[in-house]
C-alpha positions in Angstrom: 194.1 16.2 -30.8 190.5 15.6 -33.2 187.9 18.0 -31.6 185.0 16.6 -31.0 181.3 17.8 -32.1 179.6 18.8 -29.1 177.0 16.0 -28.2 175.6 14.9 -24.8 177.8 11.8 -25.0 180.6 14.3 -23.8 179.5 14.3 -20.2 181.8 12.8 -18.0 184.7 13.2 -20.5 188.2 13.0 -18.6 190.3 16.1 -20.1 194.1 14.9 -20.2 195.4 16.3 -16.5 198.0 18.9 -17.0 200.7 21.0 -14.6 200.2 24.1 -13.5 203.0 26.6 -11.6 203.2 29.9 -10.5 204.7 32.2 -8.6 204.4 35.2 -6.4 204.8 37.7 -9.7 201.7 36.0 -10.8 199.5 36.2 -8.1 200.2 40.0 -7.7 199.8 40.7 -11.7 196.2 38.7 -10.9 195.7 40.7 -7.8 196.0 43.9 -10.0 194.0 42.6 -12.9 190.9 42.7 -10.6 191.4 46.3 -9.2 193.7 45.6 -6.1 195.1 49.0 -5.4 197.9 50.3 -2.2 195.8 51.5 -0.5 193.6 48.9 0.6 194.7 45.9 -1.1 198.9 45.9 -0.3 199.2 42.7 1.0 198.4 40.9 -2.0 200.2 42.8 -5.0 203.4 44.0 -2.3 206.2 40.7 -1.8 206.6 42.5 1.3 203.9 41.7 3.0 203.9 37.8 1.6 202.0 38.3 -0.4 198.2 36.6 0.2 196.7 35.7 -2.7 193.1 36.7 -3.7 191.4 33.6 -3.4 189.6 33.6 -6.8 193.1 33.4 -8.5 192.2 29.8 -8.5 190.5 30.0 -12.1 193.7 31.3 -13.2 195.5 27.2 -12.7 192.0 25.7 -12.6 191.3 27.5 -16.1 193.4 24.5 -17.4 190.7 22.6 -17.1 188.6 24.9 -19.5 191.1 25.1 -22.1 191.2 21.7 -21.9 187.6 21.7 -22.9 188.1 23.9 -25.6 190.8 22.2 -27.6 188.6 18.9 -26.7 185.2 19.7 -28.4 184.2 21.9 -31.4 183.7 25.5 -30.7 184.5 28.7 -32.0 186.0 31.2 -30.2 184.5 34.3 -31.0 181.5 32.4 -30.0 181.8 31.7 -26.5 180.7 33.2 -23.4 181.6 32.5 -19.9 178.0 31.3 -18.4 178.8 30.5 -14.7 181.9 30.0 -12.5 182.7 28.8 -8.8 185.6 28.1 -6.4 186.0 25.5 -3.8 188.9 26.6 -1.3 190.2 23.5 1.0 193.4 25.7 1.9 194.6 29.1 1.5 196.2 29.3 -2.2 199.9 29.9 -1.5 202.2 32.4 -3.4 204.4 29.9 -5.0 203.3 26.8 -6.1 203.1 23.5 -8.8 199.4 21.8 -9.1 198.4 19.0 -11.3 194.7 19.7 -12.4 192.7 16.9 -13.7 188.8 18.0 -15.7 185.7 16.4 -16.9 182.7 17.6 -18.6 180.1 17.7 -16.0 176.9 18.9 -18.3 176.3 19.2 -22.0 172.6 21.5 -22.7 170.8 22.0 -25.8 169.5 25.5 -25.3 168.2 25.6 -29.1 170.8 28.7 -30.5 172.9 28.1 -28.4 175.0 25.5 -26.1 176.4 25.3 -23.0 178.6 22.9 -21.4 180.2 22.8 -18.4 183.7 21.8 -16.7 185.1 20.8 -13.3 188.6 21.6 -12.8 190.8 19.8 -9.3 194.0 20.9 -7.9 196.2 19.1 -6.2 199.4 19.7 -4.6 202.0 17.5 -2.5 199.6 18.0 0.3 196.2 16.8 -1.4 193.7 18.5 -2.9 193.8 22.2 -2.9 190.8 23.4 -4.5 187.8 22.7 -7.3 186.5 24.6 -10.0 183.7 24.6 -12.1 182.4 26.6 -15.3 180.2 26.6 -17.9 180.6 27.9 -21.1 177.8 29.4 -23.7 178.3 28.7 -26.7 176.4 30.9 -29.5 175.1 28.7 -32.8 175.8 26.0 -31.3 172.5 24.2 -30.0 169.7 22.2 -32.0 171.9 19.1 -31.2 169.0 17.2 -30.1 170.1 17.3 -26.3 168.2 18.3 -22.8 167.4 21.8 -22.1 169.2 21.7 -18.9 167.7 23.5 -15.6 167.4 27.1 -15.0 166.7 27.6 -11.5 166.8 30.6 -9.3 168.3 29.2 -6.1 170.0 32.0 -5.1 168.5 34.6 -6.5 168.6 38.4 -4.6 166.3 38.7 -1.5 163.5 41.2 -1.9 164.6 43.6 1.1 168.1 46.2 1.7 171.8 43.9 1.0 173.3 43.8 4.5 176.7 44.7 3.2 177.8 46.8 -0.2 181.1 47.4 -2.0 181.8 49.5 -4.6 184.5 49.5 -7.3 185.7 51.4 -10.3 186.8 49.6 -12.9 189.7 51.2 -15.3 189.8 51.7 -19.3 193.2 49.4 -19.3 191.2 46.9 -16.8 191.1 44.2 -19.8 195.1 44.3 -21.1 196.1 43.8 -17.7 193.9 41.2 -16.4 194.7 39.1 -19.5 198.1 39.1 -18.8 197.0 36.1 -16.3 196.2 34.1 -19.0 192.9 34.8 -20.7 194.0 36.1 -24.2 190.8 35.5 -25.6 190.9 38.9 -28.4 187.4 39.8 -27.8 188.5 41.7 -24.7 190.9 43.8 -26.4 190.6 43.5 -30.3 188.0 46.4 -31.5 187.5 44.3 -35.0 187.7 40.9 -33.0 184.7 41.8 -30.9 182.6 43.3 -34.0 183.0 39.4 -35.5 181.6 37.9 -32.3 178.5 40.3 -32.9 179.9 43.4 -30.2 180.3 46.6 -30.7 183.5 47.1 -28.4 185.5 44.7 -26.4 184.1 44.5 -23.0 185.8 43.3 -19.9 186.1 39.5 -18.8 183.7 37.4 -17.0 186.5 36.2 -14.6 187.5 39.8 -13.8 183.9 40.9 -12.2 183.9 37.6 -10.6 187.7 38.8 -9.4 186.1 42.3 -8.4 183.1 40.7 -6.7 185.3 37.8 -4.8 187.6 41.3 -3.4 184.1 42.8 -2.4 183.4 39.0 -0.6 186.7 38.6 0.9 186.9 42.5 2.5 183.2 42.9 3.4 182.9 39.2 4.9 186.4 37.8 5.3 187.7 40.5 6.8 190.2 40.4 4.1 191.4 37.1 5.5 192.2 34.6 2.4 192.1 31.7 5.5 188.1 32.4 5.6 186.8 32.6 2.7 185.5 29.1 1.4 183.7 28.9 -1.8 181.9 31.3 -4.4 179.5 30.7 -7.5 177.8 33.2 -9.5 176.1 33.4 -13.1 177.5 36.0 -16.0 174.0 38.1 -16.8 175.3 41.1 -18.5 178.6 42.5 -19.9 180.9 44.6 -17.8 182.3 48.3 -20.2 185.5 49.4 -19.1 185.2 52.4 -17.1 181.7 50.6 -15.1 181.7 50.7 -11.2 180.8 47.9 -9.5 178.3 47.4 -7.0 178.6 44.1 -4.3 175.4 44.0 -2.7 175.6 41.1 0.2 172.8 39.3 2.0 173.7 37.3 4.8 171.3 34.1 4.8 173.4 32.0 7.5 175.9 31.6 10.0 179.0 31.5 7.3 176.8 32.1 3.5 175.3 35.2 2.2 173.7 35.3 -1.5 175.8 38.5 -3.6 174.9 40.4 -6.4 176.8 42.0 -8.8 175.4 45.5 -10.5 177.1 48.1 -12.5 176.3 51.4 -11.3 173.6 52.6 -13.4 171.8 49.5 -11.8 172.3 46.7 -14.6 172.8 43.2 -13.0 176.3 41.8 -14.3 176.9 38.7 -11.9 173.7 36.9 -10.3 172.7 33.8 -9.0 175.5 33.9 -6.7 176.4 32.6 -3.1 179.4 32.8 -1.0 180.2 30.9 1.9 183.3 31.8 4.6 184.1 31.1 7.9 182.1 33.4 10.1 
């Protein structure tokens, strides 16, 4: 396939639609990517009990979609960051299944040294659609195309006042070589020498495993740990995550069924913001 340059004429680029399986192995290796552990977490990494399956393991299938993206248009990949990322849920994922996901480019921005564009992803199963996806990816060097700045808006940006709800977990030095085991072998999370190319001193955890962390946090705190209820999740990617960080799930309930959520590490830094969740109360 020719790659091709990134441009604004992208937008509303169809990405070829492709299949996606898996099984109940995979949700449980996803399960303990993102910190699941016995003692609170068995019914989603223990066959025994189903297993449920954490409802952001939907950017594991709907990730197609952003590959697709990436083998579509010109990038480099020790360039890229993971910008933003959401989930729409229309049914519980189930433990075993085979998904065709169709993409398209949604938003190409000039942010002068940089790029971002951004990808929706759909599932869809025997009985419909299953659930959307979109993410945006930053690309480093790659602006001064001539394109629109894009918006920056602050809609859900942290309430000045006490979260209603907090969650904390420890993340572990080996968080990064198992959570790419789902699929994400980009080498800047493991590779000392591949991050030091991309500009970094270390490798440093995956975007899509705090969102993982934070959507356990979500579906605990607000789902009562009840896959059925949870409904939809967005966030930005403002900091890096070091292997080793705790994070902190601050909540605000705005709404019967929404709260805004924050993501911190625990000396305070802010690692996942602008984000909203929404769940059946």
């Amino acid at each position: 396939m020719t790659r091709r340059p990134i441009s604004p004429d992208l937008v509303g680029l169809e990405l070829p639609p492709t299949t996606q399986t898996w099984t109940s192995k995979d949700t449980m290796l996803y399960a303990l990517g993102v910190g699941a552990r016995p003692a609170e977490d068995l019914d989603f990494i223990y066959e025994g009990c189903g297993p449920k399956v954490l409802p952001t393991y939907a950017v594991i299938p709907g990730g197609a979609a952003l590959s697709g993206l990436m083998r579509s248009v010109e990038m480099r990949l020790e360039m890229l960051l993971h910008g933003e990322q959401s989930i729409e849920l229309f049914r519980p994922l189930p433990p075993e299944a085979s998904v065709q996901v169709t993409g398209r480019i949604t938003e190409v921005w000039d942010k002068g040294k940089a790029a971002v564009l951004g990808v929706e992803g759909v599932a869809s199963d025997a009985e419909g659609d299953l659930f959307r996806t979109h993410a945006t990816l930053f690309v480093r060097g790659a602006g001064g195309f001539g394109g629109e700045r894009g918006p920056s808006g602050q809609e859900s940006a942290a309430p000045d006042r006490a979260p209603d709800l907090v969650a904390s977990f420890e993340t572990r030095p080996e968080q990064g070589a198992i959570y790419r085991l789902s699929g994400d072998r980009n080498p800047i999370h493991i590779d000392p020498a591949f991050a030091k190319m991309g500009g970094f001193d270390a490798p440093f955890m995956h975007g899509l495993c705090t969102y993982g962390i934070v959507g356990r946090a979500i579906l605990q705190a607000l789902c009562a740990s009840d896959p059925s209820a949870f409904r939809s999740f967005s966030g930005r990617f403002a900091d890096r995550v070091q292997y080793g960080d705790t994070i902190v799930t601050k909540m605000w309930r705005t709404g019967d069924g929404e709260a805004i959520v924050q993501g911190e590490t625990g000396d305070g830094r802010v690692v996942l913001s602008q984000a909203r969740a929404m769940f059946q109360s």
